[in-house]
C-alpha positions as CSV (number, residue, x, y, z in Angstrom):
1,X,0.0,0.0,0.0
2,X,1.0,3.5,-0.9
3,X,1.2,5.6,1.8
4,X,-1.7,8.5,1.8
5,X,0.8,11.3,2.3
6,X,3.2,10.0,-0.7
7,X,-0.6,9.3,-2.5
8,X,-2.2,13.3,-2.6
9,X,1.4,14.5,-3.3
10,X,2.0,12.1,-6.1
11,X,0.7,14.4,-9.2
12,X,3.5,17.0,-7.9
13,X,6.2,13.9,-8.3
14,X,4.9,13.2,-11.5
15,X,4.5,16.6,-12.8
16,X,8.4,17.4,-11.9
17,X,9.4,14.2,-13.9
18,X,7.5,15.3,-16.9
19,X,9.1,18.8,-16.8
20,X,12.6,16.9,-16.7
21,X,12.2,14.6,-19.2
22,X,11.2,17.7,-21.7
23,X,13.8,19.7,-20.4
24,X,15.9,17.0,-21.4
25,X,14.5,15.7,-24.4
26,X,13.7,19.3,-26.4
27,X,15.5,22.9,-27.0
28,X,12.4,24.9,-26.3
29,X,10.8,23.8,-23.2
30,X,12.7,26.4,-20.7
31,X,13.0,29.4,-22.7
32,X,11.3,32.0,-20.9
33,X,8.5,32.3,-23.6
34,X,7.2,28.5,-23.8
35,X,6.8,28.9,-19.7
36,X,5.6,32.0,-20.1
37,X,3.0,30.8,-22.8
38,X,2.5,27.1,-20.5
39,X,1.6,29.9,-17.7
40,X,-0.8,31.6,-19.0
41,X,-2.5,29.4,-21.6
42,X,-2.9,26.7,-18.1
43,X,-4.6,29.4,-16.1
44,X,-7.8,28.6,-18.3
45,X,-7.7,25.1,-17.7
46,X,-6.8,25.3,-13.7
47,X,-9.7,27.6,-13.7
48,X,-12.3,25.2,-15.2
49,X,-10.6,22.5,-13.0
50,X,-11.1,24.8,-9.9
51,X,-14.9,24.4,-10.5
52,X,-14.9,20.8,-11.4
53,X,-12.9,20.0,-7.9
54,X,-16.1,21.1,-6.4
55,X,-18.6,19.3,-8.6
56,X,-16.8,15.6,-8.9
57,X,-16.2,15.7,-5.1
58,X,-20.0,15.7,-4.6
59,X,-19.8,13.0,-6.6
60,X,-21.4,14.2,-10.1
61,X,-19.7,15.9,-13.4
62,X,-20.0,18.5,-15.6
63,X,-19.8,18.5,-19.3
64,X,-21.0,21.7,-20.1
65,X,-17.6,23.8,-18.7
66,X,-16.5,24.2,-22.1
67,X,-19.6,25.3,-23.7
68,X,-20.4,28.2,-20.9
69,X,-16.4,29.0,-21.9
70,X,-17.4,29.5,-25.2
71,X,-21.0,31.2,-24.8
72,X,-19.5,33.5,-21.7
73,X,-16.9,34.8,-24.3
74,X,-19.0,35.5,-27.2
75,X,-21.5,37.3,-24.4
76,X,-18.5,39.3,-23.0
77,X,-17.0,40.4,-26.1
78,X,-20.3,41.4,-27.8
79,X,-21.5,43.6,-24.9
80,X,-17.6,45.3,-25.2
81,X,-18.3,45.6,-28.9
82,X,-21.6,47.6,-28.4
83,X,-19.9,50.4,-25.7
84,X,-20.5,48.7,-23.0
85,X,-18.1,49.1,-20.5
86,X,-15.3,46.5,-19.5
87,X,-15.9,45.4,-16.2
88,X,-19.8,45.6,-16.3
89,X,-19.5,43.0,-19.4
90,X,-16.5,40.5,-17.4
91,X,-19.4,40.8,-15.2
92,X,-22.1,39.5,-17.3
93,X,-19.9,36.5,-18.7
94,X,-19.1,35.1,-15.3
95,X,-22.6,35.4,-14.6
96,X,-23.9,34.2,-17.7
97,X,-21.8,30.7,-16.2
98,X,-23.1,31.0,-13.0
99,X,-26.8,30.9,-14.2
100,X,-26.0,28.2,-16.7
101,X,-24.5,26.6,-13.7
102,X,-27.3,27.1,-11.6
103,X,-29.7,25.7,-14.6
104,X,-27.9,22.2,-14.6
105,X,-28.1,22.3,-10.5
106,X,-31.8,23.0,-10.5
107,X,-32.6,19.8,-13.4
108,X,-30.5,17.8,-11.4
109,X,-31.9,18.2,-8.2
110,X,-35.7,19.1,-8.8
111,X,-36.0,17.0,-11.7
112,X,-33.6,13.6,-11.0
113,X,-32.2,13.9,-14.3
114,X,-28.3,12.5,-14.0
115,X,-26.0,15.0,-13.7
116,X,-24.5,13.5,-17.1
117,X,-27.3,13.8,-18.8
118,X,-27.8,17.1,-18.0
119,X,-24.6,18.9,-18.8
120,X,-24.1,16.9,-21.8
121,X,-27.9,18.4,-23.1
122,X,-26.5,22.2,-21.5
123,X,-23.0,21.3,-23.7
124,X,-24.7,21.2,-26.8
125,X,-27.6,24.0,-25.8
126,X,-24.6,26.2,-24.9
127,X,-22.5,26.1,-27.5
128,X,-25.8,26.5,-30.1
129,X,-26.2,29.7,-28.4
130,X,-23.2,30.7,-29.0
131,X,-22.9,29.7,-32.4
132,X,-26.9,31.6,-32.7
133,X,-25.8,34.8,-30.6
134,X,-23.1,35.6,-32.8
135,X,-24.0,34.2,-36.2
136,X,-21.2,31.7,-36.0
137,X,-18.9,34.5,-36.8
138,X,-16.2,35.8,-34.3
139,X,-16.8,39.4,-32.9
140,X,-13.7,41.7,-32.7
141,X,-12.9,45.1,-32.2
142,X,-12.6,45.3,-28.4
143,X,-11.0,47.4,-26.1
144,X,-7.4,47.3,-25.7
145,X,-7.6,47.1,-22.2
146,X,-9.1,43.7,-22.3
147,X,-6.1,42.5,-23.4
148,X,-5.2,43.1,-20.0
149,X,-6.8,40.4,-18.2
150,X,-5.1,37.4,-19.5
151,X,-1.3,39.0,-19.3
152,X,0.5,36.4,-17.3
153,X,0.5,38.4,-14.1
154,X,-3.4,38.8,-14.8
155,X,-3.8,35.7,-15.1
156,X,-1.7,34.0,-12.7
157,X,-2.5,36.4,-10.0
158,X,-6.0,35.3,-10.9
159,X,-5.5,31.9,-11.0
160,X,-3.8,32.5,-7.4
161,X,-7.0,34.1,-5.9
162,X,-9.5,31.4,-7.6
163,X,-7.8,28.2,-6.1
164,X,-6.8,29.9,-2.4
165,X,-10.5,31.0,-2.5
166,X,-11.5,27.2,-3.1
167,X,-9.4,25.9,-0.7
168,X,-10.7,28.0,2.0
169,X,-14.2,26.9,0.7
170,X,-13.5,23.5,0.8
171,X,-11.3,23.4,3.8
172,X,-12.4,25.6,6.0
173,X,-16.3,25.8,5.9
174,X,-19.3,24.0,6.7
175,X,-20.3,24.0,3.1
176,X,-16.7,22.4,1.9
177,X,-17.4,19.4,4.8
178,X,-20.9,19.7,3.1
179,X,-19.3,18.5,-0.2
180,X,-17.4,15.9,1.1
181,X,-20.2,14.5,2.7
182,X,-22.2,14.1,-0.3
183,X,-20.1,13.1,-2.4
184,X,-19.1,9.9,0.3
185,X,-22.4,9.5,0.6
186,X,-25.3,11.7,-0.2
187,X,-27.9,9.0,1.6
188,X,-26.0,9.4,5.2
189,X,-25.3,12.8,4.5
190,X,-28.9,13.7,4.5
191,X,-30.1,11.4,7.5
192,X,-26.9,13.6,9.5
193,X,-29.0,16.9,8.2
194,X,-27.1,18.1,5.2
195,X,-29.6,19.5,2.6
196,X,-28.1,17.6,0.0
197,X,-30.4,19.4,-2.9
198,X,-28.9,22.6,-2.2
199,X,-25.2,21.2,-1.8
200,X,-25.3,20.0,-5.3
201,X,-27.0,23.5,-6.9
202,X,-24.1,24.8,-5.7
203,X,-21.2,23.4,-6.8
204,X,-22.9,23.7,-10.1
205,X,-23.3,27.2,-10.0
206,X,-19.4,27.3,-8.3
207,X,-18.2,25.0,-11.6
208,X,-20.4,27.6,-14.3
209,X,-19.0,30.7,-12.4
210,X,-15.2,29.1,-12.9
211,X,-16.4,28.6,-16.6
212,X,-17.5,32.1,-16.9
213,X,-14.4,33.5,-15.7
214,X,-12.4,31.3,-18.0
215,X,-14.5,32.2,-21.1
216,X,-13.4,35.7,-20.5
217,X,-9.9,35.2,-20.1
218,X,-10.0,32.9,-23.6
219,X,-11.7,36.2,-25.3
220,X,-8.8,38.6,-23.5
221,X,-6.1,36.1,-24.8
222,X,-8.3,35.9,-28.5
223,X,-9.0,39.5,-28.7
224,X,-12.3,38.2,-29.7
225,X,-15.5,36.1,-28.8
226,X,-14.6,33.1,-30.7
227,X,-17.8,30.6,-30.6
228,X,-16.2,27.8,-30.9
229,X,-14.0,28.5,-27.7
230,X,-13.4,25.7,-25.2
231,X,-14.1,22.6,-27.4
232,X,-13.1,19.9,-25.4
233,X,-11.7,22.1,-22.8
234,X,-14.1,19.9,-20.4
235,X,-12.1,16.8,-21.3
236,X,-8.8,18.4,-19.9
237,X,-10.7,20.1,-16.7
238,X,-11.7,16.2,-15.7
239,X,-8.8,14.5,-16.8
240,X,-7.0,17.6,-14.5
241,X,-9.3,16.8,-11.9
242,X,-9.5,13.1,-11.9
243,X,-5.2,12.7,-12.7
244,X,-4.9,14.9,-9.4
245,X,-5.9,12.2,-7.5
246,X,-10.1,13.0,-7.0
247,X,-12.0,10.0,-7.6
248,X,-14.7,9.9,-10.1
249,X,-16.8,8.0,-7.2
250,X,-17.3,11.3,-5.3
251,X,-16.2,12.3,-1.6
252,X,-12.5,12.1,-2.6
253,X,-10.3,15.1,-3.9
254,X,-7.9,18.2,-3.3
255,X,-7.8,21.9,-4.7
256,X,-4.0,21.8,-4.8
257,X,-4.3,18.2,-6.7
258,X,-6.5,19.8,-9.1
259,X,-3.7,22.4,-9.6
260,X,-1.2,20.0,-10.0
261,X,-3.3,18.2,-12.7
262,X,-3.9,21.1,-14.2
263,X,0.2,21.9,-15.4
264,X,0.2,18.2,-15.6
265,X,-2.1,18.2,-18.3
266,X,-1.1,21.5,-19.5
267,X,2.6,20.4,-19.9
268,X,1.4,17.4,-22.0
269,X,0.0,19.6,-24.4
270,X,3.0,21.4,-24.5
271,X,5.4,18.4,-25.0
272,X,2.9,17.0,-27.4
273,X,3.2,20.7,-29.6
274,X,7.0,20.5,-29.1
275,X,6.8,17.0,-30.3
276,X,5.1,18.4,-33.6
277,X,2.3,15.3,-32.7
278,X,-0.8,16.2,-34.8
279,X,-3.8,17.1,-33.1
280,X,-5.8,14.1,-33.5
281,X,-2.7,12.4,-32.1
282,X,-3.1,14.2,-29.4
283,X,-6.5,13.6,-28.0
284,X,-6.4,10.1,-28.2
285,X,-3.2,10.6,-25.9
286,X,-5.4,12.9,-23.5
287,X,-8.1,10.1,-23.7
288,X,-5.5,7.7,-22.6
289,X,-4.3,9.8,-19.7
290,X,-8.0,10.1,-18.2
291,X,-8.6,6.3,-18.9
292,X,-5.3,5.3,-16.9
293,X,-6.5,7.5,-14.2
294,X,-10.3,6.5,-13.8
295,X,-8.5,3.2,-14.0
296,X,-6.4,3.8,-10.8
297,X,-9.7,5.4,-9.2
298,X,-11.0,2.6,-9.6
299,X,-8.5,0.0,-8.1
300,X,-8.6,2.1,-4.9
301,X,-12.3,1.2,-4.5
């Protein structure tokens, strides 16, 4: 048996070995600009998986993440494009997430239709409204100072405030025991008095609000709500998620494993780019990835 202190520290282990073996095996994987770019382009992805910590801990999943990033950008940019002002529409996107997230929570709950079920229908009716709001074209002309927001101090300082915020959530609150709880089991958590019903509306409105906020950086870093933004973004949130040692099952997980999945996953990529391995190449590598985890998950139960 591995220890459980060498277990939730293991994606850290992993994660340095990967860095060394591309440090060692390509020219371009420590000059400033690839870490630079690895930096910023993971702060999406460790954003999504932020909000996904909180939903596949309570034991459900979300499939819609990459959708809301792509309908939350479009939303964004196009309120920037008619005057409106910048923070008022970063405002609407994350919000825009948040009530998206909200929407899954609410069928879930009130209506007992599987989580999966659910945000795979909200993955496809987000991303058609995207596609519908903007006329599958990509809106441009925004303000120069939304370039801002995804700088790599921007967005690592706000990658920084999104996953100490989550651990204090989960950590250090009744509602972060809450998740737990559930996610071990919602049955006995609800005989011990947790209302499980509104435990799970929330980490789906927690997962859309992370989603909103990454659709905006993706816009800041496009210069431009792009409708097709985030495709398959929600297969690297999970795979960040579940490689970080949270197990599919529910009631298992850590905020700093998530991270650590995260540039795990992130890294990949970029060793896969350096590599010059196509694109399709590289999916059924990610795909792989995620399988060998739910496959560890699994022999733990």
């Amino acid at each position: 048996m591995i220890p459980r202190s060498i277990e939730r520290h293991a994606i850290f282990f992993v994660l340095l070995l990967e860095c060394v073996v591309l440090a060692a095996t390509t020219d371009g994987f420590l000059t400033s600009t690839n870490l630079g770019n690895v930096l910023r382009q993971n702060a999406f992805t460790a954003v999504l998986a932020a909000g996904m910590t909180f939903v596949i801990i309570s034991g459900a999943i979300d499939l819609s993440v990459g959708s809301i990033v792509g309908f939350a950008g479009v939303l964004t940019a196009d309120l920037m494009a008619r005057g409106v002002p910048v923070g008022l529409a970063v405002g609407a996107g994350i919000l825009s997430g948040v009530a998206i997230g909200a929407l899954n929570g609410f069928v879930m709950t009130r209506l007992r239709v599987p989580a999966f079920v659910v945000t795979l229908a909200m993955m496809l009716i987000a991303r058609g409204a995207a596609f519908k709001y903007t006329d599958a074209r990509t809106i441009t002309g925004l303000p120069e100072s939304f370039q801002l927001l995804s700088s790599g101090v921007a967005a690592t300082l706000t990658m920084a405030a999104v996953f100490g915020i989550s651990w204090a959530v989960l950590m250090r609150t009744a509602f972060g025991r809450h998740v737990y709880a559930v996610g071990g089991n919602a049955e006995a958590a609800s005989l011990s008095g947790v209302r499980v019903g509104r435990v799970q509306r929330r980490v789906f409105m927690i997962s859309g609000a992370c989603a909103g906020l990454a659709g905006v950086l993706v816009a800041s870093r496009l210069n431009a709500g792009y409708p097709r933004a985030g495709e398959f973004y929600e297969l690297d949130a999970i795979a960040a998620v579940v490689v970080g040692g949270a197990s599919l099952f529910g009631g298992r997980g850590s905020i700093w494993g998530a991270l650590g999945g995260a540039f795990f996953v992130g890294v990949l990529n970029n060793g896969l780019n350096l590599f010059r391995v196509s694109p399709y190449d590289q999916l059924m590598v990610k795909g792989a990835v995620l399988l060998i985890a739910a496959c560890l998950d699994r022999s733990r139960h």
